[in-house]
N, C-alpha and C positions, 0 to 999 in steps of 0.2 A: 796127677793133680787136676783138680777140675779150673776150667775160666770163665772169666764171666762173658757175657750175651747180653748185649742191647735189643731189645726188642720192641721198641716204639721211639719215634722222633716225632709227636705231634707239634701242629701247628703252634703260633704262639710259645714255642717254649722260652724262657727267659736268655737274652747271648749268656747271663754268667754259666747256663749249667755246663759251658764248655771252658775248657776241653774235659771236664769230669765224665763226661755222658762217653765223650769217642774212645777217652782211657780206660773209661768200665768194660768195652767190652773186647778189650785182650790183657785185662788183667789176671793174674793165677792165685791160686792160693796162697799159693809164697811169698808173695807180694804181702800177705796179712798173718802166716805163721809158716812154720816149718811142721806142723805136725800133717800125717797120713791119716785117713780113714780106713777101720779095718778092711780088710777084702771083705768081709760080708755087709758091709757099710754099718749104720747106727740109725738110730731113731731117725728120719725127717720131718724138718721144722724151717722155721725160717719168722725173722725180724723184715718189719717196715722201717727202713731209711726216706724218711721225708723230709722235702727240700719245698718250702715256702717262701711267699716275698712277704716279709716283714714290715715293720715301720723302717727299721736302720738297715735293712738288705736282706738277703737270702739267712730266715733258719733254719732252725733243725729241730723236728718234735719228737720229744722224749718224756717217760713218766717214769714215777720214784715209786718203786715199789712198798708197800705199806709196812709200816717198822713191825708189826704185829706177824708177820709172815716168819714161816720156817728156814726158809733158803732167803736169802738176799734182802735181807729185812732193810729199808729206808733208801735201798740200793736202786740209782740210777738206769737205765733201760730202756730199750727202745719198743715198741709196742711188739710183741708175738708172741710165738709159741708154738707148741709140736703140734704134726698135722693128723685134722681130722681124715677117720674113713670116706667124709665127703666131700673133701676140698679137693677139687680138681689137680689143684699145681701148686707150688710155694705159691703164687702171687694172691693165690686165693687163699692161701694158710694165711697170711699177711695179712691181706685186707679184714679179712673175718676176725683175727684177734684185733687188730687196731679197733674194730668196731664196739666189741666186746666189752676192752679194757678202757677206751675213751670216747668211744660214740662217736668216736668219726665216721663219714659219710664215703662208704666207698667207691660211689660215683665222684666223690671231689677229686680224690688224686690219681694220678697216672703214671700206673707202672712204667717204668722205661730202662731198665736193667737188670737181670741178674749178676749179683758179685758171686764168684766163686765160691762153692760151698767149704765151709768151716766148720773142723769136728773140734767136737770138746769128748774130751776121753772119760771124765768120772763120770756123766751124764749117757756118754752113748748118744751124742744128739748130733748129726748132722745139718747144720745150720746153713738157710741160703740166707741173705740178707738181699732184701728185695731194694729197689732203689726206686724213688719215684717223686714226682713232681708237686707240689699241691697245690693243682688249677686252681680251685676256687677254696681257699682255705673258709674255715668259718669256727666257731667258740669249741672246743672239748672241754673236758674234764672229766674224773677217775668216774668209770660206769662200774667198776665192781671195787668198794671201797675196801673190803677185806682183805684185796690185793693191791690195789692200788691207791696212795696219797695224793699224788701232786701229778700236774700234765703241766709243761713250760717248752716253751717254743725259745730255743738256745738263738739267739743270733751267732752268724758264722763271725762277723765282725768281735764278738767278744770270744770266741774257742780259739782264733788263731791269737790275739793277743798276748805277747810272752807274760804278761802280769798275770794272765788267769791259766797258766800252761806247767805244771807243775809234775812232780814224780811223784809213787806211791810204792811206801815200802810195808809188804805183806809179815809177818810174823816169822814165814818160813824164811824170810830171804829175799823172796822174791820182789824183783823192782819193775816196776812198771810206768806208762806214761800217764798222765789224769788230768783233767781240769776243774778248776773251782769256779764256776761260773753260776752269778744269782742263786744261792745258797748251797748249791749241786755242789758235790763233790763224784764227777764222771771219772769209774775207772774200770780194768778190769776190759772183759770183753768188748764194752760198749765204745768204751773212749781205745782200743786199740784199733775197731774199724774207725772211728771219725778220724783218728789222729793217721790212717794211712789213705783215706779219704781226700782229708785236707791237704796233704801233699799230692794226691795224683790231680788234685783241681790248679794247684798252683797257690792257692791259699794263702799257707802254713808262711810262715813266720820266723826266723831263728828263736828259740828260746835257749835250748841246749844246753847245762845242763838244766837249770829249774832247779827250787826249791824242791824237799824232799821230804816228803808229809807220811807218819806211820799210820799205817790203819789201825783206826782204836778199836773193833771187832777182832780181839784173838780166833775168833770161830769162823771165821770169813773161810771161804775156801778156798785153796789152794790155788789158783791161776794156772791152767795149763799148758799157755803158749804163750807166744811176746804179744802183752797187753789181753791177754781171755781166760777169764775165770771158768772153772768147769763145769758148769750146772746154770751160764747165765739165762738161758733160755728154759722158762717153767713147761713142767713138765702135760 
């Protein structure tokens, strides 16, 4: 099982990102699913977890994938995607789709952890989830409209609140954690890192159980680990 790796504590960092930052990096995979990567591993890729100061505290910036799309139509997300032949490293997988799909400036934010990589099985996608700070945040919105709708900057203060902390029951069975936050409906892959996120920060909140919401896409795919959809990262 792979774990994660801190690898920057710049100056200025905000005190909230602790204890998240010192937890990230002897976190394991297991910590965020139980599934293995083949021995021969899977496609790598890797999402931008960004952590902003907000008006009302530290967010989280995520875009809504365009209803109009094949895989994950209207579906919540965090900015990435599979790595180019010229991306040096996830970080740079990262930064370069964030830039991509929302025009962020990847001098703004600073890498400061790898979380443990994360396979999703019907994709073949070995996912890192990059973690990083966003020194100097400043305006996005969707740079490739055909894939992406909406960019929203989640406050943590509204994700840990039990009133927007709810369950999501898939067609097959499957039950997972979610939240409905300013019009989002986060689930599936994305809201199972935030949702073990917010507990390694300290965050999280009792909610327990939660209200219990069906997803109205009979087509949605299948989840293949607690809280990970299998294809959440485009290909």
């Amino acid at each position: 099982m792979s774990q994660g790796r801190v690898i920057a504590r710049p100056d200025g960092l905000p005190s909230w990102f602790e204890p998240l930052l010192t937890r990230a990096g002897d976190c394991r995979t297991e910590d965020f699913t139980t599934l293995r990567p083949p021995v021969g591993g899977g496609r790598p890729s890797a999402v931008l977890v960004l952590l902003g100061e907000g008006e009302s505290g530290p967010d989280l910036l995520v875009l809504q994938r365009a209803a109009t799309m094949r895989n994950h139509a209207g579906q919540p997300a965090f900015p990435g995607g599979g790595t180019d032949p010229e991306d040096a490293d996830a970080v740079a997988t990262a930064l370069r789709e964030a830039n991509e799909e929302v025009g962020l400036d990847p001098a703004s934010a600073e890498p400061l952890a790898l979380l443990p990589d994360l396979y999703i099985p019907v994709s073949s996608f070995v996912v890192t989830p990059v973690l990083a700070w966003w020194r100097r945040p400043h305006p996005v919105s969707p740079n490739q409209p055909a894939e992406v709708a909406h960019v929203a900057r989640l406050p943590i203060g509204e994700l840990v609140d039990p009133q927007n902390r709810i369950r999501v029951r898939h067609p097959s069975g499957w039950i997972g954690p979610a939240f409905a936050v300013r019009g989002l409906l986060v689930w599936g892959f994305t809201a199972g890192v935030i949702s073990t996120l917010l507990d390694m920060a300290g965050w999280a909140k009792p909610w327990e159980p939660g209200a219990l919401v069906d997803l109205p896409d009979a087509s949605a795919p299948v989840p293949a680990a607690r809280g990970g959809a299998p294809d959440e990262v485009l290909p």
